[in-house]
C-alpha positions as CSV (number, residue, x, y, z in Angstrom):
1,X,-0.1,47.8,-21.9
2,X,-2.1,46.7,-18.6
3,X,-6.0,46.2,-20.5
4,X,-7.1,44.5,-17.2
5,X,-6.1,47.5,-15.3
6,X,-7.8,50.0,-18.3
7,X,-10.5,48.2,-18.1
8,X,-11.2,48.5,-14.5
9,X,-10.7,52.3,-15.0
10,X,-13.5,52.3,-17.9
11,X,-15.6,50.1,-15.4
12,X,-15.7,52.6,-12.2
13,X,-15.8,55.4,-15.0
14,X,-18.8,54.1,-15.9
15,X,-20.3,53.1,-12.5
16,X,-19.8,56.7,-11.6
17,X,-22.2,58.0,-14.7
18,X,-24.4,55.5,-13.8
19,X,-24.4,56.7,-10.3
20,X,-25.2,60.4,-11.4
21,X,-27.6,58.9,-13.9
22,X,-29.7,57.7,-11.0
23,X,-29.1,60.9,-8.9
24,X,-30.4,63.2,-11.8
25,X,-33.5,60.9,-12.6
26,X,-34.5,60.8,-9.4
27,X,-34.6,64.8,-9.2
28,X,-37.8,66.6,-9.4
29,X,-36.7,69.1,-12.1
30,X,-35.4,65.9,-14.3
31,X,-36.3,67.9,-17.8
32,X,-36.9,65.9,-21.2
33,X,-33.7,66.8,-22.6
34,X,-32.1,64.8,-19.2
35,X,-33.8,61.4,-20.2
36,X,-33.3,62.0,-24.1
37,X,-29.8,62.1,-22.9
38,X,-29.9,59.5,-20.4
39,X,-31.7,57.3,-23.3
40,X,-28.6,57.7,-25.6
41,X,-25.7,57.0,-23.1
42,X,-27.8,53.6,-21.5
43,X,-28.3,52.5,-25.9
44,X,-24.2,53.7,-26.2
45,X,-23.0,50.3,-24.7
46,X,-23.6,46.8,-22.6
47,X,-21.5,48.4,-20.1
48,X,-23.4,51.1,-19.4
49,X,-26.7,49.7,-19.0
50,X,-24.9,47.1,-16.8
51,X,-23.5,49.7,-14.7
52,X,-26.9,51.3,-14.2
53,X,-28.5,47.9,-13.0
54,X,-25.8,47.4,-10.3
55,X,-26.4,51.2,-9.4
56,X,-30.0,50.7,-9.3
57,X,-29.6,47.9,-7.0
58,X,-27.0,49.0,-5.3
59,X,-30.1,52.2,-4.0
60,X,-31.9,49.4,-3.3
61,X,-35.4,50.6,-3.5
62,X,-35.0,51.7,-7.4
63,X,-36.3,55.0,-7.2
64,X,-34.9,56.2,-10.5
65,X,-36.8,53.8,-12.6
66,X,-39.8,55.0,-11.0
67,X,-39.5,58.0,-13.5
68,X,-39.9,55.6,-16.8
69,X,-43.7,54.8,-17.1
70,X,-45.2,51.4,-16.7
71,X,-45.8,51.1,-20.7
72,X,-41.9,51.7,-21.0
73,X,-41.0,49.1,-18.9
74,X,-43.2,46.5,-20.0
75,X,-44.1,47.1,-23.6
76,X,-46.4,44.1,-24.0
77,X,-48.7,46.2,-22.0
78,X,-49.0,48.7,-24.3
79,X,-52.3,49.3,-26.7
80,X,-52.7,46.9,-30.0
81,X,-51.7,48.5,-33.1
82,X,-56.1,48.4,-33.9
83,X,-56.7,49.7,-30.6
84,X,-54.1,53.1,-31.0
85,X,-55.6,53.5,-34.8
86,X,-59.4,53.2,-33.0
87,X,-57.9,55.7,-30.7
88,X,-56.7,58.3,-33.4
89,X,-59.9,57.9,-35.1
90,X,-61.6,58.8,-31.8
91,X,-59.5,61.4,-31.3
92,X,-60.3,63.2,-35.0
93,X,-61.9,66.2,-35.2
94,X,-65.4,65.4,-35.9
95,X,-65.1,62.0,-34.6
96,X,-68.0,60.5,-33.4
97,X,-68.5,58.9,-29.6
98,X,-69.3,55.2,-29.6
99,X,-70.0,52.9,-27.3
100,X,-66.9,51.1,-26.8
101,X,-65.1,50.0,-23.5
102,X,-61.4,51.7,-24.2
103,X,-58.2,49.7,-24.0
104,X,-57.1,49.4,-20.1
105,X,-54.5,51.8,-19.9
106,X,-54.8,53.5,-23.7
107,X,-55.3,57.3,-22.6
108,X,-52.3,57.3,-20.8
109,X,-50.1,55.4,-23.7
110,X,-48.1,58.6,-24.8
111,X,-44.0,58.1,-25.4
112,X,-43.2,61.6,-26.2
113,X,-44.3,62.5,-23.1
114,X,-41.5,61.1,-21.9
115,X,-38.9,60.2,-24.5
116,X,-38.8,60.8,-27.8
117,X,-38.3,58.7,-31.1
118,X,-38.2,55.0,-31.6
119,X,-34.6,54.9,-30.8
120,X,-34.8,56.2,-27.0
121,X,-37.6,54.1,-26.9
122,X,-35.5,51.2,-27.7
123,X,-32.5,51.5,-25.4
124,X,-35.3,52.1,-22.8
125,X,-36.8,48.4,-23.1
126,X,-33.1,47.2,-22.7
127,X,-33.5,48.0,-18.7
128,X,-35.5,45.1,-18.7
129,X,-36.7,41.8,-20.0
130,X,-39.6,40.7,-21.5
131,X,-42.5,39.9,-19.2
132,X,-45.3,36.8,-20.5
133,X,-48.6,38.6,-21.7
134,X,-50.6,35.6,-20.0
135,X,-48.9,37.0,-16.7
136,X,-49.5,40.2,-16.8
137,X,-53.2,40.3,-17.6
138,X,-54.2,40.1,-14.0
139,X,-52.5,42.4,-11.0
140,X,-51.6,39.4,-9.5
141,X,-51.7,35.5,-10.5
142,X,-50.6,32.9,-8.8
143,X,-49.1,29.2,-9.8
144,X,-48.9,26.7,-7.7
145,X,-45.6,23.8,-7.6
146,X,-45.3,21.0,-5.5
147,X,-43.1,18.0,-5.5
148,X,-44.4,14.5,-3.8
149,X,-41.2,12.5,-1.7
150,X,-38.7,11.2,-3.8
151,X,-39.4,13.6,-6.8
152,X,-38.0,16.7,-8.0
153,X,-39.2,19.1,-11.0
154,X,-37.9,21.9,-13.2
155,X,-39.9,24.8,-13.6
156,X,-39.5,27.4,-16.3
157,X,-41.1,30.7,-15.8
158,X,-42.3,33.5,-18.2
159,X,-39.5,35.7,-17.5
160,X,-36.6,33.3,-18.3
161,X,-36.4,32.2,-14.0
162,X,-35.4,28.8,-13.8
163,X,-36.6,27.0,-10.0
164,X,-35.3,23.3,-9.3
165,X,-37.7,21.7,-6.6
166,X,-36.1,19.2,-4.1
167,X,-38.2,16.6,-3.4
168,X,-41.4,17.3,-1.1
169,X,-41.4,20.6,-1.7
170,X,-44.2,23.5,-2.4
171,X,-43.7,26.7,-3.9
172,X,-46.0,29.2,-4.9
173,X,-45.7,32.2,-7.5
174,X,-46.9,35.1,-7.6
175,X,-46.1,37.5,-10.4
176,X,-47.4,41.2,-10.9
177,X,-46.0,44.6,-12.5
178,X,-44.1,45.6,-9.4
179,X,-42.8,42.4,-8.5
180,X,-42.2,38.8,-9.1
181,X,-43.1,37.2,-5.7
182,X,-42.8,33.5,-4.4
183,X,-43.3,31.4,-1.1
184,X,-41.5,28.6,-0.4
185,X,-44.3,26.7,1.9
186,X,-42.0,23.6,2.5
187,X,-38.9,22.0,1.5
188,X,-36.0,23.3,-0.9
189,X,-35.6,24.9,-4.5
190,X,-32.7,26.7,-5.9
191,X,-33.6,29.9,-8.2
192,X,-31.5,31.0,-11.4
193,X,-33.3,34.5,-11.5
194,X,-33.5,36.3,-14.9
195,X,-32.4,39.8,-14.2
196,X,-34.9,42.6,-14.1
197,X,-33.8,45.6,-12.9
198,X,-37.3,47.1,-12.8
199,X,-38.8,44.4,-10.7
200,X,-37.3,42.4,-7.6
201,X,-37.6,38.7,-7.4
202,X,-38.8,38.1,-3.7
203,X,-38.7,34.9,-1.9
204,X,-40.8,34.2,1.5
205,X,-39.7,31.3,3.7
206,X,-39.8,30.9,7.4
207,X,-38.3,33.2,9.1
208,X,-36.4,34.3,6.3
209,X,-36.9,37.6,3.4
210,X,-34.9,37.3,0.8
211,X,-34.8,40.0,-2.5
212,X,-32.4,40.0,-5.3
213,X,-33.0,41.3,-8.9
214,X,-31.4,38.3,-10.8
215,X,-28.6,35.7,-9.6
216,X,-28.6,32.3,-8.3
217,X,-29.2,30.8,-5.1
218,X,-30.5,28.0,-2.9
219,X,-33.3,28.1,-0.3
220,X,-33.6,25.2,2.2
221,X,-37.2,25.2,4.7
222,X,-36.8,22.9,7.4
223,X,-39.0,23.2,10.6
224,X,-36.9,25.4,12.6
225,X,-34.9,27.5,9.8
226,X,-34.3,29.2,6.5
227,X,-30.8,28.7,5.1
228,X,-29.9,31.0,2.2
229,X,-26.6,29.8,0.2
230,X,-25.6,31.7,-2.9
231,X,-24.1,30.3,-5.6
232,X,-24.0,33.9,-8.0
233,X,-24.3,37.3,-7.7
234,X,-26.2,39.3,-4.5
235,X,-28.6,38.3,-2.6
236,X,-30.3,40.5,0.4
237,X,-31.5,38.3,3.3
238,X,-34.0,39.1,5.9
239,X,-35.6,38.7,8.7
240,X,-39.6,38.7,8.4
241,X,-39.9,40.0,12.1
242,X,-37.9,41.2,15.1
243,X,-38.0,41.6,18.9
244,X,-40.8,44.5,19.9
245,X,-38.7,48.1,19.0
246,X,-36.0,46.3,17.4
247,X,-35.9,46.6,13.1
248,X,-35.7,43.7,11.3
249,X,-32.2,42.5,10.6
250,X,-30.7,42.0,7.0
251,X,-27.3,41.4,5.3
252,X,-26.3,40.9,1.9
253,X,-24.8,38.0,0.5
254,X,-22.7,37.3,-2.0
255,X,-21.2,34.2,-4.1
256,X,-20.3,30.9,-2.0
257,X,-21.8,32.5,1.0
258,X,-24.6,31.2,2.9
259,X,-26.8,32.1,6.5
260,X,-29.4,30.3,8.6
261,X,-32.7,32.8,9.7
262,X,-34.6,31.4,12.5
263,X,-37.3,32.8,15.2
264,X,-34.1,33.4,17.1
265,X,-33.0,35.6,14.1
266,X,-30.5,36.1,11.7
267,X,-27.2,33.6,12.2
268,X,-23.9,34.4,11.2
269,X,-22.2,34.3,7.1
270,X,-20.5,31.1,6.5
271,X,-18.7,30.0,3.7
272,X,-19.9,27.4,1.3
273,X,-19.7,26.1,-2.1
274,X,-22.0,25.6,-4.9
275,X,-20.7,21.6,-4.6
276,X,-22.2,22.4,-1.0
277,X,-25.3,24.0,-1.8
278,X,-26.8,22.1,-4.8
279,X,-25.5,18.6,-3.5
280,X,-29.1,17.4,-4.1
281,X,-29.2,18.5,-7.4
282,X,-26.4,15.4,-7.8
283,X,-28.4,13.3,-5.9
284,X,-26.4,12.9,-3.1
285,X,-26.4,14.6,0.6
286,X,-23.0,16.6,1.6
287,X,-22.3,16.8,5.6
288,X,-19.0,18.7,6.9
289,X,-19.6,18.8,10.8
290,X,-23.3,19.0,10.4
291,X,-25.6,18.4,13.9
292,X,-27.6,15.1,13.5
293,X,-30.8,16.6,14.2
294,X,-30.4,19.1,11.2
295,X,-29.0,16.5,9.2
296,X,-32.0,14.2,9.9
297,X,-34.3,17.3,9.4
298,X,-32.5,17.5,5.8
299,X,-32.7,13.4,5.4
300,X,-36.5,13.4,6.2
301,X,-37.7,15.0,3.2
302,X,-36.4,11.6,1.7
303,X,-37.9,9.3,3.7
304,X,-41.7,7.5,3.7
305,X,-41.1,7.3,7.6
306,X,-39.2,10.3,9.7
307,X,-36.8,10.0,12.1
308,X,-35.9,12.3,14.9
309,X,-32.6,12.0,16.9
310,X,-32.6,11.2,20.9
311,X,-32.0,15.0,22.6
312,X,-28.7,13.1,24.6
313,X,-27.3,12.4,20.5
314,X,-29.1,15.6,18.6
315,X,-25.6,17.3,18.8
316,X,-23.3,14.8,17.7
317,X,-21.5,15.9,14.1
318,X,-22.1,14.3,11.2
319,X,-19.2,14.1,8.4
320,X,-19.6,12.5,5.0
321,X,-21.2,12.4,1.8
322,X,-24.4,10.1,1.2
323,X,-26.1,8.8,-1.7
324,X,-30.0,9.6,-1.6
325,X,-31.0,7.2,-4.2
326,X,-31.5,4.6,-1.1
327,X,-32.8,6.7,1.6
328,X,-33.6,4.1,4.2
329,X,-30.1,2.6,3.7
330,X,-28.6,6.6,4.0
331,X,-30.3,6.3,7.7
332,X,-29.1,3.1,8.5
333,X,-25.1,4.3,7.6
334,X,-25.7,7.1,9.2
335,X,-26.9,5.2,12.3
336,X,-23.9,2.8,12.3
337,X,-21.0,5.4,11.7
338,X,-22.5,7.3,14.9
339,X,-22.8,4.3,17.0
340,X,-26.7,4.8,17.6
341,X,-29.1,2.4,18.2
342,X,-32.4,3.1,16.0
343,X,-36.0,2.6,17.4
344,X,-38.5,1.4,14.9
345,X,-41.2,0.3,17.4
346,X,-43.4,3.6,16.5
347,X,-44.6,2.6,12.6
348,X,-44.6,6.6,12.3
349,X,-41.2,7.8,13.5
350,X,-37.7,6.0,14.2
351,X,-36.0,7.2,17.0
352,X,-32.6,7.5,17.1
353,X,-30.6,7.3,20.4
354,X,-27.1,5.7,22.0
355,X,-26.8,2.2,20.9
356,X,-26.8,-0.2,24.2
357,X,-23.9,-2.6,23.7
């Protein structure tokens, strides 16, 4: 018996319910009895509610979960167990008014409303993961992570998203009930993205726009560029603007796939590697036919003093793989295996350029 081949069946069986699933939520005569129903087939198995987060994501802008209300997707927000009984007890016949400032959001806290019994409410929460109360008690807070030259960090955030900084690097993070947000201001991180179906994990850098709901990938700022390489799952890339009439353009990436977004716009998909990609993560730099000037734009993060590559060299390609525990001695190997001749008369910059023999 082929199982691989039942089990693809099972898969696009299930992809296709999901697909009605989001279809018949999204209608405007969706009844109760459609989401008590909906409820039981996403609690039925891990394969459904996986095939309704690709779906979802696959629409893109996640209308159907529009339909569940805010308290369903993130329970944490919903009313203390003292602040529903306070509630009841205001709600009594012959209760009394008092003073008291009510709960932020507690009048609309209703379930049946919209599904009924603990159950639904249960296979409900599984759409998405739990969200840090201390992040969600503001519309918006921000966090702030830098990295000084020659240091890198691990940051763990509430929502299970892992973020390695490279060195010199600042990101900032920016989490509310419709979206986790962040800005790469300068350098390179690479996000492992907890998956929430409900809400997008956006990254701004450059030139570049980049969305997913939960996979991993690697962002690189340098002066000029945004380069995207992902190392799992899909990520949708973007530019942030366009010529005058023209939309932006976008294209979606997948695993061991990467693309360069400048003012110039969107470059072409290249292959890559996650060898490729997280080569700083080993402490080392990875060049295969690289342009010296981008590969001393990637070296400078590095290095107490920049340098900058003669424009008669700036397009020679660099091959090789270079240790970054010694970055002044990278530069100088670097320098000899391309025959160049460095200038270190300016105390700020060293200049690169054809070596005079």
């Amino acid at each position: 018996m082929n199982t691989a081949g039942v089990q693809t069946v099972e898969n696009e069986q299930r992809l296709d319910q999901a697909c009605a699933w989001v279809a018949r939520l999204r209608s405007d005569s969706v009844t109760t009895a459609d989401r008590r129903e909906f409820a039981h087939w996403l609690q039925a198995s891990a394969g459904n509610r996986e095939a309704f987060d690709e779906m979802a994501e696959l629409w893109g802008d996640l209308g159907a979960l529009k339909h569940l209300p805010i308290d369903t997707l993130f329970p944490e927000s919903r009313p203390s167990l003292a602040a529903r009984q306070s509630l009841a007890a205001s709600n009594a016949p012959g209760a009394k008014a008092k003073g008291t400032r009510k709960t932020k959001g507690a009048g609309r806290w209703d379930f049946s409303h919209w599904l009924l019994g603990s159950g639904v409410i249960a296979a409900c929460l599984m759409v998405t993961l739990w969200i840090g109360n201390q992040w969600l008690g503001q519309d918006v807070q921000e966090q702030l992570y830098t990295t000084a030259v020659g240091e890198t960090r691990t940051v763990t955030l509430p929502d299970g998203s892992i973020i390695q900084l490279n060195t010199n690097t600042e990101l900032v993070v920016s989490y509310s009930r419709e979206e986790r947000h962040t800005q790469l201001v300068r350098g390179e991180a690479f996000f492992d993205v907890a998956r929430q179906t409900a809400r997008p994990f956006t990254v701004a850098a450059g030139n570049a726009w980049i969305r997913v709901l939960g996979t991993e990938f690697n962002v690189e700022r340098s002066q000029q560029t945004t380069r995207v390489s992902v190392t799992g799952g899909t990520v949708a890339v973007s530019e942030t603007s366009s010529a005058a009439g023209l939309p932006p353009q976008s294209v979606k990436l997948v695993k061991d796939q990467k693309v360069s977004v400048s003012s110039a716009g969107l470059g072409s998909v290249a292959r890559t590697s996650a060898e490729q990609a997280l080569d700083w993560t080993q402490g080392i730099l990875v060049f295969e036919d690289t342009p010296l000037a981008e590969a001393l734009d990637e070296l400078n993060r590095y290095l107490p003093v920049p340098a900058k590559a003669d424009p008669t060299v700036a397009g020679l390609s660099l091959s090789g793989t270079f240790e970054l525990s010694d970055p002044d001695s990278t530069l100088k190997a670097i320098t000899a295996a391309l025959d160049l001749s460095a200038d270190q008369s300016d105390p700020n910059l060293t200049l690169l350029s054809p070596s005079h023999n």
